[in-house]
N, C-alpha and C positions, 0 to 999 in steps of 0.2 A: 657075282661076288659083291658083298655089300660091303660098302664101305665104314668106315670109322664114322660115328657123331660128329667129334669136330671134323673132318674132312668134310663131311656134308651140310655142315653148317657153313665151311670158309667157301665152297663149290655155289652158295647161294647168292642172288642176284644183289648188289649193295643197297642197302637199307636208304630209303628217302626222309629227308628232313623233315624234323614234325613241320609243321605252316600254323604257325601260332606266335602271336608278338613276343619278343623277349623279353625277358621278366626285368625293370624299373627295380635299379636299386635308389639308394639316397639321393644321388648324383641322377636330375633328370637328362642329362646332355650327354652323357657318355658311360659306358658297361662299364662295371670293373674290369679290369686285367685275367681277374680270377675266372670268372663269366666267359669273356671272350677265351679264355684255354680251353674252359671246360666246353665249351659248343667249337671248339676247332680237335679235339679230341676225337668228338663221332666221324664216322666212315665217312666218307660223299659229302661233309658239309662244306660250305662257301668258306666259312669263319677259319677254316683249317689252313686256307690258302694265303690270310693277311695276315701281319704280324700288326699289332696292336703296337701303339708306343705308349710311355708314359702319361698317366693322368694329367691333367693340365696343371702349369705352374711348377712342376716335377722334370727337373733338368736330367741329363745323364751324368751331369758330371761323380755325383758320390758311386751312384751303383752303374756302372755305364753296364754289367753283363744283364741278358735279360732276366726277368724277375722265375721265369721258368725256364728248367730244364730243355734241352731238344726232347722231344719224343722217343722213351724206347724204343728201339725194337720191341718185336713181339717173341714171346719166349719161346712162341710154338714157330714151327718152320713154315705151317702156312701162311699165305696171302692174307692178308682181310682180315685177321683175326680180331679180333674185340680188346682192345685196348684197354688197360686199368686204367681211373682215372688219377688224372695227374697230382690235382690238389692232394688226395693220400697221399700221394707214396713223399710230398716235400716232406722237407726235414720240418719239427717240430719250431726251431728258431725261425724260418725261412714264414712260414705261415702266423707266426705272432706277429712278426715284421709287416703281412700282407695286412691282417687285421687292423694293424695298427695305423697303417695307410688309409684305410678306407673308411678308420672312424674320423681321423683327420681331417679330409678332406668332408665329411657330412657339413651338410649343411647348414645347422642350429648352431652345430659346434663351431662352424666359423664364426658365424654372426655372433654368437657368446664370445668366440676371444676378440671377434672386432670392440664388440661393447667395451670391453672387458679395458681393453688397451686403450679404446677412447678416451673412456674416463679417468683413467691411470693419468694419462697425458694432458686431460682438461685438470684435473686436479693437480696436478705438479706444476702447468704454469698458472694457474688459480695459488697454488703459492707461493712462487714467486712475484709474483703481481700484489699478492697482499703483504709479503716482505718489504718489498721496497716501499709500499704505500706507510707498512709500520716504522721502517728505518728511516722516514721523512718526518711521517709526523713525531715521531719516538726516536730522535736522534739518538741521545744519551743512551737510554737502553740498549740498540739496536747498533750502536756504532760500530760494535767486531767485526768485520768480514758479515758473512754469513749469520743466517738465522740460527739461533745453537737450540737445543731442547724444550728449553727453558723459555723462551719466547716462543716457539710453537705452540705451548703449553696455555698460554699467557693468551695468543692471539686466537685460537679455539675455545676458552674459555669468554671472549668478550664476543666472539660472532653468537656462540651459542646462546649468550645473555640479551643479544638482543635481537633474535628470534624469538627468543622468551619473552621480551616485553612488547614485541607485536605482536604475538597470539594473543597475549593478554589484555593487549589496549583494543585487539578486535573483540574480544568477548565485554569487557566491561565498556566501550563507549565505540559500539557498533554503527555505523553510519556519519553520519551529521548528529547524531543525538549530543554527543560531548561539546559539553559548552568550552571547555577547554582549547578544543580543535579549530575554534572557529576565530582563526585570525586571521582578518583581510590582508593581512601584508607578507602573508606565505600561499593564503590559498587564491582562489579564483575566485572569482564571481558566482554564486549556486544561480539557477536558474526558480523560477517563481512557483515554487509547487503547487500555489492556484489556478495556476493558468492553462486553459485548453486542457482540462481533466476531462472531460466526454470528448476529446477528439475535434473539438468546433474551436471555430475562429476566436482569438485573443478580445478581438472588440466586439462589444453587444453594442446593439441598437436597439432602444427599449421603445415598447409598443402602449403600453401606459402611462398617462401621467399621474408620479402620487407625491404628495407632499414633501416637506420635509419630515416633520411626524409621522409620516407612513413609513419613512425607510429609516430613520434614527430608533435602533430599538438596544435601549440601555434599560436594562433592569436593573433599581440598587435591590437586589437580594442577599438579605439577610436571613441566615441560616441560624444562627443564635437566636431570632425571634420568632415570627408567626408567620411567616413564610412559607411556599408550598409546592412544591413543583408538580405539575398533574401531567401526565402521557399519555394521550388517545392512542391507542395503539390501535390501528388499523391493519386488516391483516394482507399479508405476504407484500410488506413494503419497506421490509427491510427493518420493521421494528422491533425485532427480537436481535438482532445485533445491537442495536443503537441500544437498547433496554439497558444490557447488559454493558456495555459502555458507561453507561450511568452510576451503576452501582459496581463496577470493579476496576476504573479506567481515570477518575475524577481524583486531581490530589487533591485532599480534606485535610482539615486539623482532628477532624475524626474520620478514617476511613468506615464503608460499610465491613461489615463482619459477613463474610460469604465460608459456608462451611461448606467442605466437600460433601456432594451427596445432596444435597438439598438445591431449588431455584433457587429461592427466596432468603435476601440478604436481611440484614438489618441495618438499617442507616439512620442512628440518631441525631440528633442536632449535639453539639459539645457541650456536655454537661448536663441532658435533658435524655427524659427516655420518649422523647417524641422525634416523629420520623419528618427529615423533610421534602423526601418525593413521593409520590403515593404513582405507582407503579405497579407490574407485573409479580416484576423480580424483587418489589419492596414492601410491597402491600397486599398481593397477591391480587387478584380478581374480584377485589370487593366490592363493586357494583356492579359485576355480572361480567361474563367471559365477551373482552373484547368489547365493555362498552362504549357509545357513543356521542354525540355532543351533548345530544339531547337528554341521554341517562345519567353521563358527568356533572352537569352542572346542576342538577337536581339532587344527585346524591353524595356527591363528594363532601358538601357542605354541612349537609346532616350528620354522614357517618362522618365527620374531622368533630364538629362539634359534639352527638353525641358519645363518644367514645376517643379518647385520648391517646389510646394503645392500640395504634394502627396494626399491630399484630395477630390480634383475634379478627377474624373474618366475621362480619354478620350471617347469618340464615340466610335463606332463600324468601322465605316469607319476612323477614326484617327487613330485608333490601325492598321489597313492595309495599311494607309498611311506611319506610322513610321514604320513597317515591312520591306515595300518596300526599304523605302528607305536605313536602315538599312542593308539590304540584295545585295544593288547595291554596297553599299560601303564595302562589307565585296567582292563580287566578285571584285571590281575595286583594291582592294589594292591588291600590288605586292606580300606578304608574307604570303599571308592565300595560303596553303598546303591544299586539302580536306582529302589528307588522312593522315594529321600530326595529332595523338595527344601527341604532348609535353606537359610537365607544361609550358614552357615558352607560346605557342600558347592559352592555358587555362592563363594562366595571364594576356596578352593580352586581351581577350575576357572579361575577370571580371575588366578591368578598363575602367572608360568613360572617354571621351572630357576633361571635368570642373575636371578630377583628383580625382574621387570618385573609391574607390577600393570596388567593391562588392563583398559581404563572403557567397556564393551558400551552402546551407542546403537544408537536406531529411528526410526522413524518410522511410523506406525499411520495408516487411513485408515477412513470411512465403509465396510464391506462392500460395499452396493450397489453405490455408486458406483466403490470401485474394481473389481469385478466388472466394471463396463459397459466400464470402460477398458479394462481388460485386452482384454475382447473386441474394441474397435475396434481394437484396437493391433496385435492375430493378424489381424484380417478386412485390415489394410493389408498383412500378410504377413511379419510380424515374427515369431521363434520363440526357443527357447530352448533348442537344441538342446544349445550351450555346457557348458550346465548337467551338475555333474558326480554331483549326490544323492549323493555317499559319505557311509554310514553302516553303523557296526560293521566300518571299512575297508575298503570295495567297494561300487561302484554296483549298483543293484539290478538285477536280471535285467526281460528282454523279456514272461514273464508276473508278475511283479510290477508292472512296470511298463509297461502298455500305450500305446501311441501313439494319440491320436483321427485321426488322418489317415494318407494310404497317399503322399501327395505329398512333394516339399520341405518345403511349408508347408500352410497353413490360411487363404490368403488368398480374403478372396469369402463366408464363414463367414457363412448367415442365426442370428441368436441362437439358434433354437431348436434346431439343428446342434449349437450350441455349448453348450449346455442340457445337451441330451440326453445328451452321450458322460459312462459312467459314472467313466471314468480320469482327465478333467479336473483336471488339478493347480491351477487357479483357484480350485476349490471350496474354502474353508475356509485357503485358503492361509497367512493370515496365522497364523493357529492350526498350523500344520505347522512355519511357518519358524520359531517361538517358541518349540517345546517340542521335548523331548529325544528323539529318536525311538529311541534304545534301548532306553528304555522300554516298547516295544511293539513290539520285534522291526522295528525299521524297515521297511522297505515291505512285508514279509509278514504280509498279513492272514489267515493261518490261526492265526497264535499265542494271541491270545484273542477272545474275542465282538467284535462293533462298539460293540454299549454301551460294556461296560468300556472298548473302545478309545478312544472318542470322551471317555471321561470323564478319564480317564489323560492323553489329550492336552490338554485342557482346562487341567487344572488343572496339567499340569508348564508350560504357556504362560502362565498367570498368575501361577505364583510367576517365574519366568524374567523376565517385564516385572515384578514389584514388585520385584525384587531389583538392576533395571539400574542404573546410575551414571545416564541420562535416559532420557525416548523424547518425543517432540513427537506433535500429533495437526493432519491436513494442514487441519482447516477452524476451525483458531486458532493461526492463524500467528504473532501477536505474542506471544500467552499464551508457544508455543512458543521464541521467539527468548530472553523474559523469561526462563523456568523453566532453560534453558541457561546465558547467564553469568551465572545465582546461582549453579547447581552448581557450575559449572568455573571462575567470578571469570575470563571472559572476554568482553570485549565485540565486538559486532560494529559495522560500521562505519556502513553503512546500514540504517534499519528493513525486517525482512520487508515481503511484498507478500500480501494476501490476494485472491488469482483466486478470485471466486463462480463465473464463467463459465466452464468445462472443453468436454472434448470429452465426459465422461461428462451432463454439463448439458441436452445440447444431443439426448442421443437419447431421444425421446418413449414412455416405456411407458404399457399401464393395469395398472391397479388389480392385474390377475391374474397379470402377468410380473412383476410387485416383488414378489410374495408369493412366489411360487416361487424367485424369487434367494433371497430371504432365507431360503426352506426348504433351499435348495442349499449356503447358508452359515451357516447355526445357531451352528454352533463359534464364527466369527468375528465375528457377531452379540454373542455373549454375551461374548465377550474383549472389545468394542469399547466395549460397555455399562461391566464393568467398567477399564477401560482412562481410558474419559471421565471417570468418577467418581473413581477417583484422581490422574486430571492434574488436574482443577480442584480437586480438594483440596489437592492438594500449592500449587497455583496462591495459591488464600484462604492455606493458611497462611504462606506465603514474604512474602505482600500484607501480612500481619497481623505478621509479622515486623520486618518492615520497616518499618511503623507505631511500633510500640515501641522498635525502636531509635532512630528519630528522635526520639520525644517524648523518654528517657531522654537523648540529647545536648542538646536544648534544654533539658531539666533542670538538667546538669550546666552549663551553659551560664549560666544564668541562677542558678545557685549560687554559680558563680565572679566572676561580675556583684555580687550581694547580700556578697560577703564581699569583694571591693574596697570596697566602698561603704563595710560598716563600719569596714574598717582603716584606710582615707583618715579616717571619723569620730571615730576614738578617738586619732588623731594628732592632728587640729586640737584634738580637745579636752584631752588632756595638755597642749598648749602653749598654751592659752585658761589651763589649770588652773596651770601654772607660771607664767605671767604674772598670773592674778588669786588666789593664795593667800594674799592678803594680804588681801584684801576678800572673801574668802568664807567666812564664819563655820560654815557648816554642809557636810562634806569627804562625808560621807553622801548630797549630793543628787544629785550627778552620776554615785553608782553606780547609786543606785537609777533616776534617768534611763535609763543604759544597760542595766539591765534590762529595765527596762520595754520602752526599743527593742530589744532583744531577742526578744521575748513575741511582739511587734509580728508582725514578722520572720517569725518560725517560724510563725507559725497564719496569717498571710497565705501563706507558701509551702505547706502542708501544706495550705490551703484549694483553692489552687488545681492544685495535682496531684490531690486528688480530681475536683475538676469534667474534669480533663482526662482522668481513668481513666475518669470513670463515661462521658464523650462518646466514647472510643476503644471501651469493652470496655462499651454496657450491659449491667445485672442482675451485673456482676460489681463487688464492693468489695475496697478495697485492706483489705492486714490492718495491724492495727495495730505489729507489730511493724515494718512500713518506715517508715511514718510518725514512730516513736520513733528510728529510727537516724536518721533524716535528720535530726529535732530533734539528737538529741545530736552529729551530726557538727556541726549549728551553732554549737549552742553551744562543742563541743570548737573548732572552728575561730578559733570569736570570742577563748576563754579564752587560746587561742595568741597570735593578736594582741595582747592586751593585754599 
């Protein structure tokens, strides 16, 4: 006899628990309530046997019955039957009620009402705290009880006002810029923005000795007149910022005119339509892309005197014309030495014809580093093809001067490509572009040995940089910006930027390709060495400079202070003295009074200019003859008064 379906379905063996993790609701620590019913519902499971209590934090006191029914029965009479699930059959209230438990307790949403309530409660005693700060300083107003409307109003409108004018005093005088901001007697002490810029120690120890004229370099330039400023721009040393510094950075009574879209500014002198930098970004390349000492000083003076309006560019064959001829007249004059270099031969060479004195500028860089640059700068496929090398009036010839590549360019170049080729104009370059190349027969190296050659260039490239008007060094940028408007008494408008981080920075040698760069570059090595040593001398002395003439105004300063003071004293006392000459039997005491304050006076001032010589300049003493002129101008000053 067969039985019924459901009979031989409840007659069947109890169904085993799927074996599968439980499903993670919001709550990583514990099921819902809802979960645990629904998994104690199935036949055979564990879950069916524990009662679940309350979520956590959830007392019994409100709902103390459980949140589920008991278990129906089953409708059917048999055993084991299959259970409806319970979540259905709740009432409709009972499961909004569940829902609403379990979005509760989520876990974003506490965190949101945590926040929520934080700040509710940082803000309410945040106004409190600022009530009583306003009902102190703001008696009168604030005296009612409590804050009323009307002052809340009042005291939101003055916070927000001065949020408002510190955004705005950060936008308009951002930093230390605002001369405003800069009052010793609120702020601190700034720290010395010159100092230890590359990282290295505060004190130098200088390894040359140079004059006092070697390291005092004041230029009176004059831009109203015939004055000139000239830029050897040497390449990948950082002169294409600096360029550019020049003509967009420099306060003028005439700024340059830089239009968007174009390099090249205009920068005339005030009131003239003549230019006074001759420049990249001013004059553009008008003696040849990136020329040198030796094409500079040759052509600069040609093209300023022939042509007035530094704006039209000569030819290709004009610039060889003024070369030449330039070049016939430097060998026709009686007094050019090839192997003099004086300053006087250098002052010569920086003045032209029509009376223009021009002031030769550089910019010098680490050798390695600018070597490495260079090379990434060819491996992107950059050349210098441009370039015109006139010297002794004619570019050099195809075997003087050979080519490392048979292509356009030299792009794709692995370093040691670029290493290898013996014609490389990278090599030593800065030392090339520096010194006089007449001097050795310009680019024909059979004229004399490589020794004598290499020494010759040397040294005509070190008198050349001591004798320039400036030159800056690209890894002390501020140094740089400083030692410029002392010379030229021209300020710049925003401080230099010192980039540690380059592209030369960033390509990884060892130990045995830096050694070889720097065998490749020697000349420029040793120019660079002495180069550093007289910029940070020049650097100290200009600092040390500038020290003295300060103290010497606060001197003068405080001289002119002490000899008010006396002349106000010997006034009230003449008229103490006219008013009491009747009662003062001894006419002797009051001089000798102001002698004595006199005495006073001078050995208190003569004290304290020593203490402030010996703190400026230790091991060094003042001589006695300044200390006696400063007494006698006192005394002379006092004798005047009276």
């Amino acid at each position: 006899m067969a039985l019924p379906a459901c009979a031989a379905r409840a007659l069947r063996p109890p169904m085993q628990p799927e074996r599968r993790a439980p499903a993670r609701t919001t709550c990583p620590r514990r099921h819902s309530r809802v979960e645990a019913e629904l998994a104690a519902s199935r036949p055979g499971s564990v879950a069916a046997s524990v009662r679940t209590g309350p979520p956590r934090g959830v007392s019994r006191g409100l709902n103390s019955q459980p949140l589920l029914d008991e278990p129906l029965k089953a409708s059917s009479s048999l055993a084991g039957a299959v259970r409806t699930p319970l979540f259905a059959l709740l009432p409709r209230g009972r499961r909004r009620r569940m829902h609403d438990l379990r979005r509760r307790w989520d876990l974003g949403s506490l965190c949101r009402a945590l926040l929520t309530r934080g700040l509710a409660a940082l803000g309410h005693s945040l106004k409190h705290v600022l009530g009583a700060i306003f009902s102190k300083i703001f008696g009168p107003l604030a005296s009612v009880g409590n804050m009323d409307e009307k002052s809340n109003k009042l005291l939101l409108a003055l916070v927000m006002l001065f949020l408002f004018a510190v955004i705005v005093l950060q936008y308009v005088c951002p930093g230390t810029e605002c001369q405003l901001l800069r009052l010793q007697a609120f702020s601190s002490p700034m720290p010395d923005p010159y100092r230890s810029e590359d990282e290295s120690s505060a004190r130098f120890v200088p390894r040359y000795n140079f004059s006092r004229g070697d390291l005092l370099r004041k230029v009176d330039f004059d831009i109203k007149g015939d004055d000139l400023i000239v830029f050897l721009h040497i390449q990948k040393t950082g002169g294409t910022t600096f360029g550019r510094h020049l003509v967009r950075n420099i306060q003028l009574e005439q700024p340059c005119e830089c239009r968007v879209g174009q390099k090249k500014c205009t920068c005339h002198r005030p009131g003239k339509r003549e230019t006074w930098l001759f420049s990249r970004f001013s004059t553009g390349w008008s003696c040849g892309l990136h020329a040198d000492w030796t094409e500079l000083t040759s052509c600069v003076p040609a093209v300023v005197d022939g042509k007035r309006d530094a704006r039209l560019r000569p030819s290709r064959w004009r610039i060889f014309q003024i070369l030449d001829a330039a070049s016939k007249d430097r060998r026709g004059s009686p007094n050019t030495n090839p192997g003099a270099n004086s300053p006087s031969s250098t002052k010569t060479r920086n003045t032209s014809k029509s009376g223009k004195n021009f002031h030769y500028i550089t910019i010098l860089r680490d050798p390695v580093s600018r070597y490495l640059s260079e090379w990434r700068h060819v491996q992107r496929g950059a050349t210098w093809k441009a370039s015109l090398h006139v010297c002794d009036g004619r570019p050099p010839t195809s075997e003087e001067l050979p080519s490392c590549y048979t292509g356009d360019d030299w792009s794709g170049c692995p370093l040691k490509e670029f290493m290898d080729c013996p014609y490389n104009l990278a090599n030593n370059r800065q030392v090339r572009m520096l010194s006089d190349l007449t001097l050795v027969g310009c680019y024909n190296l059979s004229v004399m040995p490589e020794k004598q050659r290499n020494k010759v260039l040397l040294e005509s490239a070190k008198s050349n940089l001591k004798h320039m008007a400036f030159f800056g060094l690209t890894e002390f940028q501020r140094k740089t910006q400083y030692l410029f408007e002392k010379t030229f008494n021209m300020n710049f408008i925003s401080p230099f930027t010192q980039y540690n981080t380059t592209r030369a920075s960033s390509v990884e040698i060892n130990e045995e390709i830096q050694k070889r760069i720097e065998g490749l570059n020697f000349l420029d090595m040793e120019l660079y060495s002495y180069a550093k040593d007289l910029f940070l001398q020049r650097y100290q002395f200009m600092r040390q400079k500038e020290h003295q003439e300060a103290r010497q105004k606060r001197q003068e300063q405080r001289k002119f202070l002490k000899g008010r003071f006396l002349q106000t004293h010997f006034q009230s006392q003449g008229q103490s003295q006219s008013q009491n000459q009747s009662q003062n039997p001894n006419p002797n005491a009051n001089q000798n009074a102001t002698q004595n304050l006199i005495q006073n006076l001078t050995q208190n001032s003569s004290q304290k200019e020593n203490s402030e010589s010996q703190k400026q300049n230790p091991g060094q003493e003042q001589s006695d003859g300044s200390t006696s002129s400063g007494t006698n101008d006192y005394l002379g000053s006092v004798e005047k008064w009276r």
